[in-house]
C-alpha positions in Angstrom: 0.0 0.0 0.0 1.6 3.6 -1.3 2.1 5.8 1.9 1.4 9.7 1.4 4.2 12.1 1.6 3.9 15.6 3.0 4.7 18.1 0.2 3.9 21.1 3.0 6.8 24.2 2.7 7.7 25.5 5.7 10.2 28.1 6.6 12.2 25.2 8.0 12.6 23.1 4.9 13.3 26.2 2.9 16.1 27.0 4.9 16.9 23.2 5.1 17.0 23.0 0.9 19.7 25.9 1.4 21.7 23.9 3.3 21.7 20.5 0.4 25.0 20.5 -1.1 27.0 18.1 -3.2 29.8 16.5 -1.0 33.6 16.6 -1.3 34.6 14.6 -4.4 36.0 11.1 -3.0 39.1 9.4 -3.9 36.8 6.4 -6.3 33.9 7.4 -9.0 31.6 5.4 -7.3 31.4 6.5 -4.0 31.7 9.7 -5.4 29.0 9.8 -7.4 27.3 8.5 -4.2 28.1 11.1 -2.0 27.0 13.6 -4.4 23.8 13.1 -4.0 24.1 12.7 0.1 23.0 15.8 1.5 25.3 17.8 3.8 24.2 18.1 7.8 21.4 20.8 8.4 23.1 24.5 9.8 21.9 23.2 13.0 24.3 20.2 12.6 27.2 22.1 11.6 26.8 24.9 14.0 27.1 22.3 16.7 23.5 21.9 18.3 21.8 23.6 21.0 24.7 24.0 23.6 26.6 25.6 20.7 24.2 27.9 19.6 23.3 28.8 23.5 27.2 29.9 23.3 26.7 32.2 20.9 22.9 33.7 21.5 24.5 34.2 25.5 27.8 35.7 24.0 25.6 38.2 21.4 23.0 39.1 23.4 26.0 40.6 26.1 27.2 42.1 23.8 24.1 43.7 22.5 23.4 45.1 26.0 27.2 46.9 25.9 26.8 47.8 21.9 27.0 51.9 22.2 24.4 52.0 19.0 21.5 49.9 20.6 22.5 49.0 23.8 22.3 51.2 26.8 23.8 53.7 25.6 21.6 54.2 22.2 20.2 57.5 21.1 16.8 55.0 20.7 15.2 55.5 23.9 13.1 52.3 23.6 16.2 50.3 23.1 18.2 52.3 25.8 15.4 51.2 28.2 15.1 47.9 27.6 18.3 47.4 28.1 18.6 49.2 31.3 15.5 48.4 32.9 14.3 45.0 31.5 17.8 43.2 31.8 15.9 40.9 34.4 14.1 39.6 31.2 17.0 38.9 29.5 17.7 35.5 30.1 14.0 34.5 29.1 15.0 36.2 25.9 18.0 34.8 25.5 15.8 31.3 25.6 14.0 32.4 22.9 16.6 33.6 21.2 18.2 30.0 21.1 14.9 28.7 19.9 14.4 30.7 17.2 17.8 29.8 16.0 17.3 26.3 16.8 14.3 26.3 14.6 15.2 28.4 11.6 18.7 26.8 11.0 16.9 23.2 10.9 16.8 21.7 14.4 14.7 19.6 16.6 13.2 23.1 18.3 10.0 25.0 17.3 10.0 28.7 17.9 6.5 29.8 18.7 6.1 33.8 19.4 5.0 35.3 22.7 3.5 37.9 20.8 1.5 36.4 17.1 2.0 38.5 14.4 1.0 38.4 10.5 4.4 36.2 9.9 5.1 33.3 10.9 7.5 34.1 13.5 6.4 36.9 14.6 8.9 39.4 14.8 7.6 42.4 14.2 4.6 42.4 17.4 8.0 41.2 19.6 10.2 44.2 18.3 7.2 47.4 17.1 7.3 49.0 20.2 11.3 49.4 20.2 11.1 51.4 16.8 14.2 49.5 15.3 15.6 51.4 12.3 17.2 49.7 9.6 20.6 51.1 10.9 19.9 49.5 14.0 19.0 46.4 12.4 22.6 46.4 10.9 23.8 47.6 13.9 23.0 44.0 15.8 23.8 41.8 12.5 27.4 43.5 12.9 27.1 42.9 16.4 26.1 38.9 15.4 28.6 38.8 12.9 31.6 39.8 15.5 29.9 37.1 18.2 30.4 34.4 15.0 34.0 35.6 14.5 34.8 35.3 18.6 33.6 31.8 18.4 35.8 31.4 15.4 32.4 29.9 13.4 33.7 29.0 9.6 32.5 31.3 7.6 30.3 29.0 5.3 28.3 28.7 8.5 28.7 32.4 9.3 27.0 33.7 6.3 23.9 31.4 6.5 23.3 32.7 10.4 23.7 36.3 9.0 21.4 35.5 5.7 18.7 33.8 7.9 18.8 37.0 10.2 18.5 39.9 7.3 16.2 37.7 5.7 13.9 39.1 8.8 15.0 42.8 9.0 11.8 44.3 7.4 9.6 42.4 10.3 12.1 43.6 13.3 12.1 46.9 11.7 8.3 47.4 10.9 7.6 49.5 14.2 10.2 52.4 13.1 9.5 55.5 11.6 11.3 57.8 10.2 11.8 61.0 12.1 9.9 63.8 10.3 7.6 60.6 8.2 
């Protein structure tokens, strides 16, 4: 009896299908045409699991609180606030955080948003009120992107963290207007 296959895309097996790659050609034809068609491990494989990606969501989101640009010392008052007065939040937040990344680089995790918004994740409910500005938004993928480069995180690996992060910089940002708009 034929067994039905789920066809369903989710943002998971998109970022999933980024992550299929031919493997390294081996030494005989065969086994290298086999391994060709093996897919490589998920981001969440190769960034080391959930302990590994705790490392670097504890590491980045220090680092955010110290960043001069959004972190307590930002000319953002809703960002210079949150990180002085809601720090006893932020190890809830850096849960999520390591959900979220859990989820969207292809592991065993499911992020579900405190706050539901019109995507599926939810970003831009959790982040409106902070009136992020796309300068900010860089501003923290810079600050992600030097976290990576402490942890010494190839670079391969690197660059699909930071793509799955701008990929979301029009929900984060959504709340933000431009002075004078």
């Amino acid at each position: 009896m034929a067994q039905a296959v789920s066809t369903s895309i989710t943002r998971r097996s998109v970022v999933a299908g980024l992550t299929v790659a031919p493997m390294a050609l081996a030494a005989d034809s065969t086994s290298a045409q086999a391994n060709q068609t093996t897919p490589e491990n998920s981001l969440y494989e190769r960034l080391g699991g959930v302990f590994a990606i705790a490392a670097v969501v504890d590491h980045f989101s220090d680092a955010i609180v110290k960043n001069p640009i959004v972190g307590q010392t930002s000319e953002n008052p809703q960002l210079r606030e949150w990180h002085t007065k809601n720090l006893g939040r932020l190890p809830g937040l850096k849960f999520m955080r390591t959900l979220w990344v859990c989820d969207v680089s292809g592991g065993p995790f499911k992020f579900t948003a405190t706050k539901p918004g019109t995507t599926p994740l939810g970003l831009e409910e959790a982040h409106r009120d902070l009136r992020i500005s796309p300068t900010e938004f860089d501003e923290v993928a810079a600050e992600l992107g030097r976290t990576l480069d402490f942890l010494k995180v190839p670079k391969p690996e690197t660059d699909e963290v930071l793509a799955a992060f701008a990929a979301h910089k029009g929900e984060v940002t959504a709340g933000y207007v431009a002075k004078g708009g």
